[in-house]
N, C-alpha and C positions, 0 to 999 in steps of 0.2 A: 401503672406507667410503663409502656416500650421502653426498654434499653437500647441507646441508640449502635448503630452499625458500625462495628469496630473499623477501623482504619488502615489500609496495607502499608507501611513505610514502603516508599517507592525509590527507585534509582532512575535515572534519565542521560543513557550512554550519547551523545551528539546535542550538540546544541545550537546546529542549523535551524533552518526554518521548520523541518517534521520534528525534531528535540525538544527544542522550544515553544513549537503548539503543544506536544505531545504532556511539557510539563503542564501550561497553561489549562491543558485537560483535566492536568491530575489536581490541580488547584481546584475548580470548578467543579468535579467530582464529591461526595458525601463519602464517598468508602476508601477513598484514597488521601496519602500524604505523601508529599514532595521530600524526602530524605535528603537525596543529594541528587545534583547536575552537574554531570562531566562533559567541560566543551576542550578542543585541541590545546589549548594551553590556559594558565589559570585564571591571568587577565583577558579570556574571552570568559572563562567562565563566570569570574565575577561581573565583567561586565552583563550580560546574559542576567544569571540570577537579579541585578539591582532593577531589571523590568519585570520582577515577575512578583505576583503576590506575596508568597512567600514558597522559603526553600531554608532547610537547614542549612545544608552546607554544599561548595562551589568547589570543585577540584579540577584540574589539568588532567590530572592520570586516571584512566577506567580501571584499570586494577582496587585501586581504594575504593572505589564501590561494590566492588564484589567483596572485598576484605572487610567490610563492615558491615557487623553483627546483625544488626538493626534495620537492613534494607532485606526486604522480603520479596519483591520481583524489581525485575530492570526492565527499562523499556529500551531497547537495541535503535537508533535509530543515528547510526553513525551512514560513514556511506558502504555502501554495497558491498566493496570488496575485505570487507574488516565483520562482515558480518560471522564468517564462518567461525573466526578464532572467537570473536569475543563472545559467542551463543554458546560453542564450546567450553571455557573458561566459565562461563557465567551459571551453567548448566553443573558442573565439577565444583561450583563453590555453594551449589545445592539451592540459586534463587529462581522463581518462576519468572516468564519468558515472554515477551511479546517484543516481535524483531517486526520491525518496518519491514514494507514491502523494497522491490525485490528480497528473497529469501535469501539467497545468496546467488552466486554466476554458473553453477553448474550441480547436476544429477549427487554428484559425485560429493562436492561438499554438503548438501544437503542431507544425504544420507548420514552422511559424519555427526551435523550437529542433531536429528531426529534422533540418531541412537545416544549420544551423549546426554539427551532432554530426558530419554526412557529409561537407559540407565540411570540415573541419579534423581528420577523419581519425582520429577518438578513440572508441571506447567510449562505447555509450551504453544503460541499464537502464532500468526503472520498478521502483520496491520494492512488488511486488505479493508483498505478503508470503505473503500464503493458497495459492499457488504452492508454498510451499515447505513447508504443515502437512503434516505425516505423516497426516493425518487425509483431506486430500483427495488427496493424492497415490496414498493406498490407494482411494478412492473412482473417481478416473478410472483406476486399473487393474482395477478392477472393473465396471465399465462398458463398457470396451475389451475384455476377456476373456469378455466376453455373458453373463457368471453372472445378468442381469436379461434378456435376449434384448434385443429392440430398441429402445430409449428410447423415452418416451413424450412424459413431463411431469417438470419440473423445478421444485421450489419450495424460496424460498429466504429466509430472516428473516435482518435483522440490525436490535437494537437497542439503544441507547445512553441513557442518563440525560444531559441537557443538560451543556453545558460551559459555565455561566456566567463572562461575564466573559471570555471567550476569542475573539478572530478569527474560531475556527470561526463563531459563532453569526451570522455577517456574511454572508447571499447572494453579495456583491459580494468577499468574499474568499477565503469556500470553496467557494461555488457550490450551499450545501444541504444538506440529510441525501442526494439519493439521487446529487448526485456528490462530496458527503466521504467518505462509508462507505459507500454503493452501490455505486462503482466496484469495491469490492474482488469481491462479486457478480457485476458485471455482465460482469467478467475472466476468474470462475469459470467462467459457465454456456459460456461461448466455448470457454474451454480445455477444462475437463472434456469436452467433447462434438466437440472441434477443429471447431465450425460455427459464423459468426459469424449474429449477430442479422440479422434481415433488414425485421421491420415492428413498433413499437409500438405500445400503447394507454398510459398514465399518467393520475394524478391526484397532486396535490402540493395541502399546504396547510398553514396556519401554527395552531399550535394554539393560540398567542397567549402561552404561557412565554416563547417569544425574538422579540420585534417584530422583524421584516425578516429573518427567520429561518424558511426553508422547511424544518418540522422532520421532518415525515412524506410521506412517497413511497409508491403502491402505482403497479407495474409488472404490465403482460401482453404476452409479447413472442413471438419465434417465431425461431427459431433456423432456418437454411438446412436443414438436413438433417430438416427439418419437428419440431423438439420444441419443447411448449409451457411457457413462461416463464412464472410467477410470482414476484415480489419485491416485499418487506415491506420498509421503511428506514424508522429511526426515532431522533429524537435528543429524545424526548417522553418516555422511560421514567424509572419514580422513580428519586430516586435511592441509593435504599436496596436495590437490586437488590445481589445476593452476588458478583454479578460485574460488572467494568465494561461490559460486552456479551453480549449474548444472540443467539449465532450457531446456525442451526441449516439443515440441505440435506433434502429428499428427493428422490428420484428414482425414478421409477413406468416400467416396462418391460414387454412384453407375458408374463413370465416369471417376475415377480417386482420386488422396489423395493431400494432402500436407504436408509437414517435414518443423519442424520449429526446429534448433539447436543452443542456445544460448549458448553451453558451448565453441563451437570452435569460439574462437575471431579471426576475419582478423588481429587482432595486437595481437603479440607473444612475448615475453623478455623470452631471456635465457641469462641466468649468473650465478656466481659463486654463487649464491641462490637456482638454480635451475629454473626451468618453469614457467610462469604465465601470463596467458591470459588477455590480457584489454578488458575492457569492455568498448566501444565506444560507446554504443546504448545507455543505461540508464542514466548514468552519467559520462563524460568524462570532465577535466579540459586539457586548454592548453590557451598558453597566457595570463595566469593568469583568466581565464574567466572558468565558469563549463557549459555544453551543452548537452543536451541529453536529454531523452524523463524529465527525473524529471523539467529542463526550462521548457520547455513545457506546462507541466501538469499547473506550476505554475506562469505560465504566462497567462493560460488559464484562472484561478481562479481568478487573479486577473484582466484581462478583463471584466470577470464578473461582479466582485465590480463597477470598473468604470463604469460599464452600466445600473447598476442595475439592472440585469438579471439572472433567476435561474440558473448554470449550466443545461445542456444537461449533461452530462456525468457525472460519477461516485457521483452520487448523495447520500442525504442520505438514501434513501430508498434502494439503491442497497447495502449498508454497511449492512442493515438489512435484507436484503436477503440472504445474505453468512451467518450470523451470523444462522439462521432459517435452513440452510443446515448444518453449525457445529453440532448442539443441536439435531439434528435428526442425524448426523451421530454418534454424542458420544451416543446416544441412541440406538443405530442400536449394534454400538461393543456390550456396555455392555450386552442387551440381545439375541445377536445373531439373528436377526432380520431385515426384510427390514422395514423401517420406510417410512410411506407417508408423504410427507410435506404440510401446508393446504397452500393452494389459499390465 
């Protein structure tokens, strides 16, 4: 008889919409258990945990997740600018790591929490989710297997309907449209092509929906093994859009391309609301269970722990290579300038 697959007690820092799939994951998961979920105060928490399968326990304060015994990795998935301390702390109380994407808002914090993961000898992820869609995953074996001959040119959209009223819309705590939902991008064009970015051009600007809020990004960049970078970042789109984002890749090869269009879902609902696409690939719930590339990812992570083995993929140095491409690209706008990025 198999012995079945022991179980990671898990912690769940946020409990927004990434906290709250993130747990939904860990439910859904064989190798994981839901510990506790920490959302900003205790009555969101309980409310939060009372939708979800199950969950030990609901706490207000992320500190008491790290302070108990029992929880063996945390999943970081507060907002952006809270990442550095609590991957720190969480690294110092000795739990393995998987921090939501963006990483954190600069070079500088990022090296902080990498060396506090190495020191204390734990597990350490970035939730670059799009790593783990079936959709790119086919796409960089496609690429790698020459079916396009030699890469050319790469271009890449991502856009979003504003998140009024939310953190995000804060420079100072999400860092922007092109390092909130850039990053996810700028992860792609590295991995997919395994060559990182090597010299920027950028423009960024505000379109005046969210004051202090850099909502549109256009990139041209140039990747080491010579492919040419275009990227679209936008957090300016209506918001009557049928999807909550509009993702889409192409990729131009001396032999052929490939079209990658994540706005058009195979599943459609129309009704007296109007139009809106599902999104089946990244996160899909049915039968009471959630599926799609985010299991995945977090099913990966937590094979990890059990094995005690680094992640292959979306490690934290790759967190800190998007970040080294943001900081060069906000460099690039402000002085009108292509920025080189170092080695």
């Amino acid at each position: 008889m198999i012995s079945p697959m022991r179980q990671v007690n898990t912690g769940i820092i946020g409990a927004g919409k990434a906290g709250f799939l993130f747990a939904k994951a860990v439910n859904a998961s064989a190798n994981g258990r839901l510990r506790m979920l920490c959302a900003a105060s205790e009555q969101e928490a309980d409310a939060a945990g009372a939708n979800l399968q199950q969950v030990d326990r609901c706490t207000g304060d992320w500190n008491s997740v790290l302070e108990d015994d029992e929880v063996e990795a945390v999943f970081i998935a507060s907002p952006t600018y809270l990442h550095h301390e609590m991957a720190i702390a969480a690294a110092s109380a000795g739990k393995h790591i998987l921090c939501d994407k963006p990483l954190c808002l600069s070079t500088r914090e990022a090296d902080e929490m990498l060396a506090a993961a190495e020191d204390a000898g734990v597990l350490f992820m970035v939730g670059f989710l799009e790593r783990f869609n079936a959709a790119f995953r086919v796409l960089k074996q496609r690429i790698a297997s020459g079916q396009i001959g030699k890469p050319v040119m790469v271009s890449s959209r991502r856009a979003h309907p504003p998140r009024k009223g939310t953190w995000i819309m804060d420079d100072t705590k999400s860092g922007g449209a092109f390092l909130h939902t850039g990053c996810h991008n700028i992860d792609l064009v590295q991995w997919l092509f395994d060559s990182p970015v090597v010299h920027v051009s950028a423009e960024q600007v505000e379109s005046g929906i969210s004051p202090g809020f850099t909502d549109v990004a256009s990139v041209i960049a140039r990747l080491e093994n010579g492919v040419l970078v275009t990227q679209v970042e936008s957090y300016a789109h209506p918001t009557t859009m049928p999807m909550g984002v509009d993702r889409s890749f192409e990729v131009l090869g001396t032999t052929g391309s490939l079209y990658l269009d994540l706005f058009h879902s195979p599943v459609t609902l129309c009704n007296e609301e109007g139009w809106k696409y599902e999104d089946v690939l990244t996160w899909v719930e049915y039968e009471g269970r959630l599926s799609g590339a985010l299991t995945v990812e977090t099913e990966y992570f937590l094979d990890c722990v059990i094995e005690g083995r680094a992640p292959d993929e979306a490690q934290g140095i790759d967190g800190r290579r998007t970040l080294a491409v943001f900081e060069a690209a906000r460099r690039a706008a402000a002085e009108g300038r292509r920025v080189e990025i170092a080695s």
